[in-house]
N, C-alpha and C positions, 0 to 999 in steps of 0.2 A: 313357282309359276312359269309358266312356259308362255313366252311372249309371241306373237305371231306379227310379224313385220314385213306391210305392203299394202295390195289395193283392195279398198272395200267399193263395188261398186254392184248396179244393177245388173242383173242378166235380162236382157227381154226374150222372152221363149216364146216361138211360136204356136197358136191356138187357135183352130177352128169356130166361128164365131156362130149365132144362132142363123145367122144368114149364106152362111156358107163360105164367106169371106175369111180369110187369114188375118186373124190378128196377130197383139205380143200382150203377155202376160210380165210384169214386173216379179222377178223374183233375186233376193238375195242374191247374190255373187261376189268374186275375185277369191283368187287363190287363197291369200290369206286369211280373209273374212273367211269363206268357206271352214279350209282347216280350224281357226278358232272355233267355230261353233260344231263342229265336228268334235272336237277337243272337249268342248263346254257339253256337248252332250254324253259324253263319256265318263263324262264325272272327275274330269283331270283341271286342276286349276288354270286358270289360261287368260291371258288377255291380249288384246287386238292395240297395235299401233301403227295406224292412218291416216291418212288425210279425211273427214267426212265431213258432207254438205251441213248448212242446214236446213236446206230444200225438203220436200216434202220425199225424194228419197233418201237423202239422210237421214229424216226422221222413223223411215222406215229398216232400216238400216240398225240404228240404234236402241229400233224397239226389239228385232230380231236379236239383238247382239243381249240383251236383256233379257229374254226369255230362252234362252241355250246356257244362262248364267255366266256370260263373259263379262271381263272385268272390262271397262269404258274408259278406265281413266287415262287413259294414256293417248285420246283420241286426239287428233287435231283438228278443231272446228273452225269452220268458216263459214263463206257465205257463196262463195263460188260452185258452180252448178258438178251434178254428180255423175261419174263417169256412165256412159251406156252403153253395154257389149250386148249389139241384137245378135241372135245365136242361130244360124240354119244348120237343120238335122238333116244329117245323110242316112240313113239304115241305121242311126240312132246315135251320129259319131256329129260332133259339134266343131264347126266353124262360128267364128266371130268379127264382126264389124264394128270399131271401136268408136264411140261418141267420145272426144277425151279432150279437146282444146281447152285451157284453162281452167281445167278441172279440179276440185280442193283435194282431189287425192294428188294430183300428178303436181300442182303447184307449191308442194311444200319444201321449205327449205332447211339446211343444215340449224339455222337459228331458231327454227320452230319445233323442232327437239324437244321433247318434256324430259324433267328427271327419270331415268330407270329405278323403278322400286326394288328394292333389297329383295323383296319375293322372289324376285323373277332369277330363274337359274339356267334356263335356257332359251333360246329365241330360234325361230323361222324364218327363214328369207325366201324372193323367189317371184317369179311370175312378170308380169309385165312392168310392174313397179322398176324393174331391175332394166326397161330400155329407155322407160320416157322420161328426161329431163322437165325440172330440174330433179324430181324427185329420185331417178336413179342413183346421182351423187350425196343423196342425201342420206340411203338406204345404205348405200357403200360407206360410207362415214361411220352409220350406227354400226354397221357389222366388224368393222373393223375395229372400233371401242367395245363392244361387245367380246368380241373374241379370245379376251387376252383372259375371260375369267368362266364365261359362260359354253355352254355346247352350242354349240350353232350347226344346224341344218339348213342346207341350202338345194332348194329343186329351181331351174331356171326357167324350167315349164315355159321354154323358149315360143314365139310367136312371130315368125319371122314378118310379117306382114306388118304389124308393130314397131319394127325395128327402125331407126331413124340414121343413128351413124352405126357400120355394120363393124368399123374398128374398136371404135369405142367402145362397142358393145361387148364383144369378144374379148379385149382386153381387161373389159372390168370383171367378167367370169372370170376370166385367169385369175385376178387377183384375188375375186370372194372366196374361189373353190381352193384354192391357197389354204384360205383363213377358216376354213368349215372342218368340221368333225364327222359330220355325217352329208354324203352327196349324193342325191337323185337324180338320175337322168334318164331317160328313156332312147330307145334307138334311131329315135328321130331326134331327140337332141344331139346325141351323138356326132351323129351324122351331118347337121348343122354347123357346129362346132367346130369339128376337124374335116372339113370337106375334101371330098378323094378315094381312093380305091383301099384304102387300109381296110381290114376286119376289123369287128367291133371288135373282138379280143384286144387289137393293138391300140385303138380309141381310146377304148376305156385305159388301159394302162397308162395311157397320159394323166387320166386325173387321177388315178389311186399313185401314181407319184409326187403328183404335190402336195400330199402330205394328209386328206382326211384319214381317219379313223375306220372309217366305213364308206363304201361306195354300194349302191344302189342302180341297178339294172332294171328298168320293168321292159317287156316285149308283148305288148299285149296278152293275147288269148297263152301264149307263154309263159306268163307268170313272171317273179322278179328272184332276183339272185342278189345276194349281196356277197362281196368281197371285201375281207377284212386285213386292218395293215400285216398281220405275220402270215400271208396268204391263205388263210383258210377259204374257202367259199363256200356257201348254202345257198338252199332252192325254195322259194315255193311257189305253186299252181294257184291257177284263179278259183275262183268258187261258181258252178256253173249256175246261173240263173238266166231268167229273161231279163232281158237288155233294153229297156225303154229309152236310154240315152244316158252317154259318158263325160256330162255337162257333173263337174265336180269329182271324180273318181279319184283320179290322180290327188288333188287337196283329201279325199276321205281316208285316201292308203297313207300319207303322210298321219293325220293325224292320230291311226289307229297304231301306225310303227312309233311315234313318239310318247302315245296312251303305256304300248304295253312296254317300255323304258322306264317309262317314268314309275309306273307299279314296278317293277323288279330293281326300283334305285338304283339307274343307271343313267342317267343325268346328269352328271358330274364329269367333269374332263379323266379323273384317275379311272373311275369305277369303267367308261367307256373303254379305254385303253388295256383295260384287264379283262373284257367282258369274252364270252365264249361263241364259238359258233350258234351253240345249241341255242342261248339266248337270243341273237338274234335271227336265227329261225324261227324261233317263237314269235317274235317281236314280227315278224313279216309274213308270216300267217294269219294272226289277227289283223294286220292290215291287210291284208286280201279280204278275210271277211268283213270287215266294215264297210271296205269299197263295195264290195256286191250289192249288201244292201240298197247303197247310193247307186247305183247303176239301174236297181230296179225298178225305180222308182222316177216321174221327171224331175227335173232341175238337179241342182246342187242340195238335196234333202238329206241330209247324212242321219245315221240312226238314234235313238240315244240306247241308254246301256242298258235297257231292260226288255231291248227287243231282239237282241243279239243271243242267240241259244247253243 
């Protein structure tokens, strides 16, 4: 089982109302949650571990996470209200306003922890879970127990506006991307990350030294590169579709690279460490096509595996 760890919360998307007024439509969201049911629609075994309400979008939440066939158990419920990221669309590219004080994603603590089930063989980290305390440290804790046995992927799917202490923050990447096997970053993380006039070539080589397995490049309309520890690197291009909005793209391409992993049984710390270029060319091609789908479509709607050709 491939565990996904972080935030499940609302997206509100903007929508035209019959008045002509703007409204927001509730729909599924956060990084993790997204990937999971992305995952769950692929037919790859998966379950979500969260903070979630039990507010009425919690319950929405948990009906979604049940109908993509995510496992639930590992959820952490409360009663504290459910994060809300309202979303404005530029030319179809997604900004977020975060509703998040007190929130049962973001309040959870190291002691609220469930057991890890023997299933589970690799986990996801990532997203905004990874700035807001207390829950940051709490995520940082799992990944780090995690790590010593399971594959861990980490995208930081950075949100600068989010960010609260900016040391803190950076310092605890340092440490997660340390501890990962597989790292996503895109060129504005990058660039966040190591601010200054360096090329991304020299950027990125900061983190393919400490230590993952595989590092992950995306650059938009560019497509994503992956460099692997004996320096090999591979390419691949986007899939050109119409773009209704990039609200979930990035969680769809994670979950489509860890689907086609997990079909070629390569999940496992040895198997990763012996795997080939070719493989993970493979593996980042069908995550391109899975993202397109989700791109084509609004919100965070990823495909399931019978619409994919």
């Amino acid at each position: 089982m491939i565990l996904c760890c972080g935030e499940a919360l609302i997206d509100m998307i903007p929508k035209p109302t019959n008045t002509g007024a703007m409204g927001f439509v509730p729909h599924d969201g956060g990084a993790s949650l997204n990937t999971s049911v992305a995952l769950g629609r692929l037919g790859v075994q998966v379950g979500l571990l969260s903070g979630v309400s039990t507010d009425i979008f919690g319950q929405q939440i948990t009906a979604s996470l049940n109908a993509s066939h995510v496992n639930a158990s590992h959820l952490i419920r409360s009663d504290r209200p459910t994060t809300l990221a309202f979303v404005q669309l530029t030319n179809g590219s997604a900004a977020y306003t975060f509703m998040d004080e007190n929130s049962a994603g973001r309040m959870i603590a190291t002691s609220d922890l469930p057991e890890i089930s023997d299933e589970v063989n690799a986990a996801l980290f990532g997203g905004i879970s990874l700035c807001l305390e207390p829950a940051a440290a709490t995520y940082q804790t799992l990944q780090a127990k995690l790590a010593k046995r399971h594959v861990v992927m980490l995208d930081p799917n950075i949100r600068p506006k989010s960010i609260g202490d900016v040391v803190v923050y950076r310092n605890r990447l340092e440490v997660m991307i340390g501890l990962s096997d597989i790292v996503k970053v895109s060129d504005e993380d990058l660039n966040w990350l190591y601010p200054g006039s360096e090329s991304l070539t020299s950027k990125l080589q900061k983190i393919r030294s400490a230590g993952p397995v595989v590092v992950i490049l995306t650059r938009g309309g560019d497509g994503a590169s992956a460099f692997l520890s004996d320096g090999t690197e591979v390419h691949a291009g986007i899939e050109k579709v119409k773009v209704v909005d990039t609200v979930g793209a990035g969680d769809t391409f994670n979950a489509g690279f860890l689907a086609k992993l997990s079909e070629m049984g390569l999940l496992s710390k040895d198997a990763l460490r012996s795997t080939s270029g070719e493989d993970i060319q493979t593996a980042l091609k069908f995550a391109a096509k899975v993202a397109a789908v989700t791109v084509s479509r609004a919100g965070a709607n990823p495909p399931w595996r019978h619409e994919l050709t």
